[in-house]
Rosetta silent file (secondary structure, phi, psi, omega in degrees, C-alpha in Angstrom):
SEQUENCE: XXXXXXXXXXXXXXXXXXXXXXXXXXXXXXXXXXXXXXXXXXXXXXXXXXXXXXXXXXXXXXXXXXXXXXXXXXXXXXXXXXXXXXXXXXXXXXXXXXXXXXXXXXXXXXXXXXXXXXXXXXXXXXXXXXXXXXXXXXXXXXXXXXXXXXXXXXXXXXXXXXXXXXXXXXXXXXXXXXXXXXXXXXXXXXXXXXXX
SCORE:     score description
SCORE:     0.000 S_00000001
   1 L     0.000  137.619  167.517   30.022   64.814  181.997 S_00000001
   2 L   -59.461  156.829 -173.180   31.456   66.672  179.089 S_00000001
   3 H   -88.395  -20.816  159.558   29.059   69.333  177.421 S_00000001
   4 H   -52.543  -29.382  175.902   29.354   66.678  174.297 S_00000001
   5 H   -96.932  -23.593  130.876   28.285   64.307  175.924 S_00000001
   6 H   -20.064  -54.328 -176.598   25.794   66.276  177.750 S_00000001
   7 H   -77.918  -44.076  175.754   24.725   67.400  174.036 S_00000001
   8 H   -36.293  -83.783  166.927   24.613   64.139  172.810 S_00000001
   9 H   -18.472  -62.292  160.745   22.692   62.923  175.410 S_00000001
  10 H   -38.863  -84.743  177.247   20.011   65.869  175.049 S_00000001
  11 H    -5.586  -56.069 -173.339   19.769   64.451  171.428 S_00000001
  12 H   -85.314  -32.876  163.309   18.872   61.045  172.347 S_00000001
  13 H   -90.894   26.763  101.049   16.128   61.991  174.601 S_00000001
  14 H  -104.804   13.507  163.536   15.008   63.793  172.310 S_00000001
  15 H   -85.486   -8.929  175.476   14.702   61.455  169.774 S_00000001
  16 L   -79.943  -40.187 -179.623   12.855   59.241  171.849 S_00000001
  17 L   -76.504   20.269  162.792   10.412   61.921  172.888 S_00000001
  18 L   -82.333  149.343 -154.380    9.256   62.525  169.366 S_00000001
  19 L  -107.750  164.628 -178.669    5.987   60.793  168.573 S_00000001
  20 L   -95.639  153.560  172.691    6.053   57.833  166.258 S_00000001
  21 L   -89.474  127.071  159.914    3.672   57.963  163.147 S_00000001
  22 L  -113.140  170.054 -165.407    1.015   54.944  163.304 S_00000001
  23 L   -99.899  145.047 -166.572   -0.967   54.265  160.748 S_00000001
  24 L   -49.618 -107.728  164.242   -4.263   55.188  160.438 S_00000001
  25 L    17.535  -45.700  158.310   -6.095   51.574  160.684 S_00000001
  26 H   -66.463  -64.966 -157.768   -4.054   50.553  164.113 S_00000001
  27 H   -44.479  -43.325  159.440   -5.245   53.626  165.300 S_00000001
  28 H   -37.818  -63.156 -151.734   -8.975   52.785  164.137 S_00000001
  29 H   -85.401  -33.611  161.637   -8.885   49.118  165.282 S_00000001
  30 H   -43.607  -49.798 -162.451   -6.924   50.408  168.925 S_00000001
  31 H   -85.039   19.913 -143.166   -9.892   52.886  169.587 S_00000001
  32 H  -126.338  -84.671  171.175  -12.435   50.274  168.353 S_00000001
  33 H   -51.431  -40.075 -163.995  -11.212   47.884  171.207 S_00000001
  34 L   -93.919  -23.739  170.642  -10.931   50.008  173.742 S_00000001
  35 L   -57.508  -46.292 -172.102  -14.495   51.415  173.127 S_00000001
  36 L   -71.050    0.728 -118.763  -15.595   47.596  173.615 S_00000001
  37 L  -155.992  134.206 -160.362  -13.881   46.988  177.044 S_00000001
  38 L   -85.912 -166.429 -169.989  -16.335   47.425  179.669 S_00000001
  39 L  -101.794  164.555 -155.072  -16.324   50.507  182.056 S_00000001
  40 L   -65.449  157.352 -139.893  -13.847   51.151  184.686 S_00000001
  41 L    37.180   32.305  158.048  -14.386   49.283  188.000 S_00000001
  42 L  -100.351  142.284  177.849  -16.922   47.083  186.347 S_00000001
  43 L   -57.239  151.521  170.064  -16.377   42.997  186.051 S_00000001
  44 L  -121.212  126.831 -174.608  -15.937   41.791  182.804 S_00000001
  45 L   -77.444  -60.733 -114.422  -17.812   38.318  181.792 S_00000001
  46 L    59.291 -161.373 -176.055  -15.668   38.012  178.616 S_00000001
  47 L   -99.146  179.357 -169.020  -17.164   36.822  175.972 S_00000001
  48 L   -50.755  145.100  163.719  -19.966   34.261  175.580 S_00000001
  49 L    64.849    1.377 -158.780  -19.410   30.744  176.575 S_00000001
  50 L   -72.561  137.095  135.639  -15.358   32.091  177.577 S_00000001
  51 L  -109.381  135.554 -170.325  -14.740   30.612  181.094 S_00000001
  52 L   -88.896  157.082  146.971  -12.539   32.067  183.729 S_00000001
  53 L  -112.583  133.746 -174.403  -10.841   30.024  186.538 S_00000001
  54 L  -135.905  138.494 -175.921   -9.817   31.178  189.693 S_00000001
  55 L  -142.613  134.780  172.614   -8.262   28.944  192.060 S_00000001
  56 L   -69.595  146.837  173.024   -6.789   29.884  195.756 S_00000001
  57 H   -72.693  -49.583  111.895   -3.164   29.327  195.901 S_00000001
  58 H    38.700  -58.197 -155.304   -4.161   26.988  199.374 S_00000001
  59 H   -98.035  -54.563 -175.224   -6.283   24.859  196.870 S_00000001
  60 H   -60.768   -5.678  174.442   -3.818   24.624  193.912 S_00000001
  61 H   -74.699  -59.655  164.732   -0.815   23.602  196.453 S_00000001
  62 H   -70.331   11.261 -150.458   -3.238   20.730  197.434 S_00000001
  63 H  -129.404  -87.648 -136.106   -4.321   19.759  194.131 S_00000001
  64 H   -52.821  -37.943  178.127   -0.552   19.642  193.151 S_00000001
  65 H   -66.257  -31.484  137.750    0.286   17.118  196.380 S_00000001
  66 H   -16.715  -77.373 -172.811   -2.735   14.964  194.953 S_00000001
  67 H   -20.644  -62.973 -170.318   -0.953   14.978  192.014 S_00000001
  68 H   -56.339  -43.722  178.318    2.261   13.705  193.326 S_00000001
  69 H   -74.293  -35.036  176.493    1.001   11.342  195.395 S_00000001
  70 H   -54.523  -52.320  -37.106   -1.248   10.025  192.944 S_00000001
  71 H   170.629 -105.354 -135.115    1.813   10.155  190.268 S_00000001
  72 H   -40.540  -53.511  176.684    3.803    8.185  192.819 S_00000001
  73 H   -80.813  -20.188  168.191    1.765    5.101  194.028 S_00000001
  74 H   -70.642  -39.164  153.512    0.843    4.367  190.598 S_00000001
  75 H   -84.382   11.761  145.254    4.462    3.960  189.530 S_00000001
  76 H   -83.502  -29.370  161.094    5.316    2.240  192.522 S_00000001
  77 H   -40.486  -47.527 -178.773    2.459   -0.169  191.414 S_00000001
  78 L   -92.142  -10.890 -169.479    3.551   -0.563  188.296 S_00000001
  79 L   -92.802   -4.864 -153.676    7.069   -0.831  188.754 S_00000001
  80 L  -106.513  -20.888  170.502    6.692   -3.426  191.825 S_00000001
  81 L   -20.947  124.565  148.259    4.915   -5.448  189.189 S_00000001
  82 L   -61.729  132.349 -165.325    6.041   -8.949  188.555 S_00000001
  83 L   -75.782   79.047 -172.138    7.687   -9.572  185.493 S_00000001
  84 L   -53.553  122.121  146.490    6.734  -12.754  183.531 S_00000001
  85 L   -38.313   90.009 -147.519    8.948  -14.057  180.903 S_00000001
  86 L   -64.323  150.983  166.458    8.063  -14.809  177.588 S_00000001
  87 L   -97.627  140.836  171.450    7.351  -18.367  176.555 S_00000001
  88 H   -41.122  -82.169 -176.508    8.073  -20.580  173.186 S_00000001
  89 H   -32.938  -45.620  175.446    4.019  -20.459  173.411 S_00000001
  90 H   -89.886   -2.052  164.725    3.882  -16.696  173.219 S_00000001
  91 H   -56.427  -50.398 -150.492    6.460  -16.669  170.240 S_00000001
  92 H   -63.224  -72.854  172.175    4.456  -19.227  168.835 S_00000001
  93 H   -48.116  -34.131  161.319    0.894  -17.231  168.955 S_00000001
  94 H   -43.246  -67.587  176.985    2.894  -14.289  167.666 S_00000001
  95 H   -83.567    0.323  167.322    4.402  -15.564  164.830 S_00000001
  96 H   -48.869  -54.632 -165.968    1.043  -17.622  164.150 S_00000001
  97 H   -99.333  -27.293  165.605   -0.453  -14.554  162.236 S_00000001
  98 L   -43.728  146.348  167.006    2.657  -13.502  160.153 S_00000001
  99 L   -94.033  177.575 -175.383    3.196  -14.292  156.784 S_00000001
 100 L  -112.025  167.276 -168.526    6.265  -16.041  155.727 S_00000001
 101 L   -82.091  130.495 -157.137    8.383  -14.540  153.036 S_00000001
 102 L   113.506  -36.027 -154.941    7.022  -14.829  149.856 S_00000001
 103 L   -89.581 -178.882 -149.582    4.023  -15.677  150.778 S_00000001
 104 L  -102.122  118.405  160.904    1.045  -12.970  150.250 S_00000001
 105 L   -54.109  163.868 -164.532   -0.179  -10.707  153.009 S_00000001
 106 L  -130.020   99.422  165.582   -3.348  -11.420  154.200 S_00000001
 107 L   -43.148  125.287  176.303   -5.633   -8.257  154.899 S_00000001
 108 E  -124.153  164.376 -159.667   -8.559   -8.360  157.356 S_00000001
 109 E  -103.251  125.750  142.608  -11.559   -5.825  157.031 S_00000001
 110 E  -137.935  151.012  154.091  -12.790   -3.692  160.054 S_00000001
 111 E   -44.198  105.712  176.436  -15.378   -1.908  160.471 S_00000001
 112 E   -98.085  121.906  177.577  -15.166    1.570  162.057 S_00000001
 113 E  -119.407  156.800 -174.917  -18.307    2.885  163.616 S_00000001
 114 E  -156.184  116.521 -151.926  -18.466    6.404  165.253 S_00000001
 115 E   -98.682  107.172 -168.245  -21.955    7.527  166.958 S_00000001
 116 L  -155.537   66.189 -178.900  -22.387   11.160  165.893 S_00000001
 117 L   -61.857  -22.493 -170.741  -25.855   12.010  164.691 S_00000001
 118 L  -121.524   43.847  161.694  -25.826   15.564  164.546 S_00000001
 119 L   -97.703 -165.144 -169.869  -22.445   16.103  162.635 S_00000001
 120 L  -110.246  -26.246  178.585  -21.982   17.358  159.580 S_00000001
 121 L  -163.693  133.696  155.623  -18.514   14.785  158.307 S_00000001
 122 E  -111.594  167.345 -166.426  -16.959   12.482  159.966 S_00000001
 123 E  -159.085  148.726  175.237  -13.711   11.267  158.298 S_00000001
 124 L   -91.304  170.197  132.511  -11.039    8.088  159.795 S_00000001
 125 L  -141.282  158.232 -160.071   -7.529    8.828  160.411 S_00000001
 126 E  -170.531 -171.198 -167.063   -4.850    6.787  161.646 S_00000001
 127 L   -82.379  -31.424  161.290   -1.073    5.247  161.395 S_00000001
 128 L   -94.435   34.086  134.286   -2.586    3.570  158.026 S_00000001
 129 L  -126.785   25.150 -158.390   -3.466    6.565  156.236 S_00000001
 130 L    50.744   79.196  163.109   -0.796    9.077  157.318 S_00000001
 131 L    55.664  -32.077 -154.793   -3.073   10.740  159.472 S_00000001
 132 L   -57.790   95.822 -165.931   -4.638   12.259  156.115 S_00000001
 133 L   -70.583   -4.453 -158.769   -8.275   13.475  156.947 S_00000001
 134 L   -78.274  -56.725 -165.952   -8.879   13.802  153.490 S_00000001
 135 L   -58.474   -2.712  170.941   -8.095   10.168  152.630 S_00000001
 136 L  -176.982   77.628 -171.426  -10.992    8.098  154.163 S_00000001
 137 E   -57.739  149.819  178.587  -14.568   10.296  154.756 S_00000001
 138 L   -92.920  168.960  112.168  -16.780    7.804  156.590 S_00000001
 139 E   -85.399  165.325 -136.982  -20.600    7.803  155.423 S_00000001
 140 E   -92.302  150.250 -173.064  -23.396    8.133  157.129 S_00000001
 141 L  -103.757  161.187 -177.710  -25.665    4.623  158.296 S_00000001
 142 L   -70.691   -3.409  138.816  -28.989    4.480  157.309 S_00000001
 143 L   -59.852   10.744  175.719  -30.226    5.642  160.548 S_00000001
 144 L    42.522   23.657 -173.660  -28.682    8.791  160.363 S_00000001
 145 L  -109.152  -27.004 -167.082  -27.137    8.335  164.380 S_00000001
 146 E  -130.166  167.156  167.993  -23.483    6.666  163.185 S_00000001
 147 E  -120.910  127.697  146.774  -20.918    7.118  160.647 S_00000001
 148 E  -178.814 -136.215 -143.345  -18.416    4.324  159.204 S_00000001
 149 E  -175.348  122.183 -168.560  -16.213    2.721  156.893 S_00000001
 150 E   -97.685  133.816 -144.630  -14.992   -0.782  156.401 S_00000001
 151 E  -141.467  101.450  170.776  -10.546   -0.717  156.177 S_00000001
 152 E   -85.043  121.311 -168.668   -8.779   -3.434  154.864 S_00000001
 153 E  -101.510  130.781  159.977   -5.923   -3.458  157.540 S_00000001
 154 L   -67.386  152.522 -178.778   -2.571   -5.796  157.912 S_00000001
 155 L   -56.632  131.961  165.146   -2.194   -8.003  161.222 S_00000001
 156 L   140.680  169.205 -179.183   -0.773   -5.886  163.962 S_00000001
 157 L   -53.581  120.536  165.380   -1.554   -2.686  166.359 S_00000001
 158 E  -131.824  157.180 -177.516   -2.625    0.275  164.495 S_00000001
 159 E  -111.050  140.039 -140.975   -3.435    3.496  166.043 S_00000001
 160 E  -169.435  149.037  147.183   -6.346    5.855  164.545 S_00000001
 161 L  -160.337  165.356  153.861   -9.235    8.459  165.562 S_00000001
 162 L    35.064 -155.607   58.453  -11.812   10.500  164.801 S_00000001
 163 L  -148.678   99.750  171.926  -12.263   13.826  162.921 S_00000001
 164 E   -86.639  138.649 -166.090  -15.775   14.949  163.351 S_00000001
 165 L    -7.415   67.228 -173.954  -16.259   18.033  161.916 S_00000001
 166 L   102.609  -31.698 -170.109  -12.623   19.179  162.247 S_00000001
 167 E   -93.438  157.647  168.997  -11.842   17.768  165.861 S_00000001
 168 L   -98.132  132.084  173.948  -10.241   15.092  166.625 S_00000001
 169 L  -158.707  149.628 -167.638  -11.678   12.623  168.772 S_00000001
 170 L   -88.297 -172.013 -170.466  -10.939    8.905  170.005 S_00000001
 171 L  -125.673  109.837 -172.310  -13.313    6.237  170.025 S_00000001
 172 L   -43.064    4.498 -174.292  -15.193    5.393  173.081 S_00000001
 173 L   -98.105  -17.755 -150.808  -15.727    1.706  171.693 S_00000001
 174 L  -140.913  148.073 -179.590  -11.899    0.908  171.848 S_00000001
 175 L   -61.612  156.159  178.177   -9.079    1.204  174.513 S_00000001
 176 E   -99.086  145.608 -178.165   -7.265    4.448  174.005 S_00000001
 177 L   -76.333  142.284  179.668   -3.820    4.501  172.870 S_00000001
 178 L   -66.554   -4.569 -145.652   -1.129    4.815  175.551 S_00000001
 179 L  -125.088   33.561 -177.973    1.188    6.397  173.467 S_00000001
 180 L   -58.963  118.753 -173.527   -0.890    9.830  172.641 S_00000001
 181 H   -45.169   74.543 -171.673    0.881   11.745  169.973 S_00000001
 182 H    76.923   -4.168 -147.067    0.859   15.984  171.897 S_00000001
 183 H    79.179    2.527 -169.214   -2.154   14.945  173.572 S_00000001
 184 L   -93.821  124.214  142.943   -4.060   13.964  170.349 S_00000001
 185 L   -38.603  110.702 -167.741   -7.137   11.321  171.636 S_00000001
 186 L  -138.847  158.163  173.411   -6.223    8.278  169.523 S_00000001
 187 E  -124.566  144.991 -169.241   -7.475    4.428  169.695 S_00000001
 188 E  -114.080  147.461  170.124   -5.899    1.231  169.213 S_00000001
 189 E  -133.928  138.805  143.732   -7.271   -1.881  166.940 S_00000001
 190 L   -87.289  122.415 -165.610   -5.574   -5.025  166.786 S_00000001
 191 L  -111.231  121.151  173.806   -5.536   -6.686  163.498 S_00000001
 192 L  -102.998  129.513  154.361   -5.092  -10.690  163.794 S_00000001
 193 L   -73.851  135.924 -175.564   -4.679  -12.385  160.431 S_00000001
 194 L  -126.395  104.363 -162.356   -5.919  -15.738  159.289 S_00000001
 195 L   -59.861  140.869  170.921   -3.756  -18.177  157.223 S_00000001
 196 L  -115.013    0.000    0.000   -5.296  -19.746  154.977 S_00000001
């Protein structure tokens, strides 16, 4: 190396070896934290209610082959299914509950109940209110144990749950939908219409 680059060099380690200014307040809230953190070669519980998991790699290897296997004969099950055709008869009960054009939809009311005595708001949401927790708070029955709300709904599948004080949750009265949204716990209702 050249002594330029040699000086150069110098330079840059020492600009790295210069201390950085932090600001008071990280410095506060760093020595803050580290004061709470318990002392060394002691366990640490975390904090209340926190839970750790520790799993042997031995047991998570087998849990994963579970999985697989599990995983596997269920879609060989489902796929070995036979397939049935549709029939003129299930067009027919299909198209039974439609309206025809022009003519007026025909709404039917249901009743959402949700067994929650010791919240504080329950609220519906669903595919027929955009989700919108705002748009349709349940009240409380006059037993104080359920919450719920009467919906006039069009004929067809709609999918909907919960929000009990903030959470989401599906409703243990009704099949769950297969087609959960992330993981969000959802419920299906099937709305049949009646011609009049």
């Amino acid at each position: 190396m050249s002594d330029r680059e040699l000086q150069s060099l110098d330079g840059v380690i020492t600009e790295l070896r210069a201390p950085v200014p932090v600001r008071a307040e990280w410095r506060a809230g760093l020595l803050r934290g580290v004061a709470m953190l318990p002392p060394p070669g002691t366990m640490s519980t975390g904090l209340p209610g926190e839970r750790h998991w520790r799993v042997r790699p031995l047991a998570a290897v087998a849990a994963g082959v579970a999985c697989a296997v599990a995983g596997a004969a269920l879609t060989a099950l489902l796929l070995g299914r036979p397939q049935r055709a549709a029939t003129s008869e299930d067009l027919t009960s299909l198209t039974a509950t439609m309206p025809l054009p022009g003519e007026p939809i025909i709404r039917s009311t249901v009743r959402f109940l949700y067994v929650a005595p010791y919240a504080a708001r329950v609220a519906l949401v669903g595919d027929f209110n955009g989700w919108n927790p705002a748009a349709m708070p349940m009240r409380r029955s006059p037993d104080g144990r359920a919450w719920l709300i009467d919906v006039p709904l069009v004929p067809g599948r709609h999918v909907y749950s919960f929000v009990v004080d903030g959470d989401l949750a599906a409703d243990p009265a009704a099949p769950r939908a297969g087609d959960d949204d992330f993981g969000i716990p959802s419920s299906v209702v099937l709305v049949t219409g009646a011609k009049t």
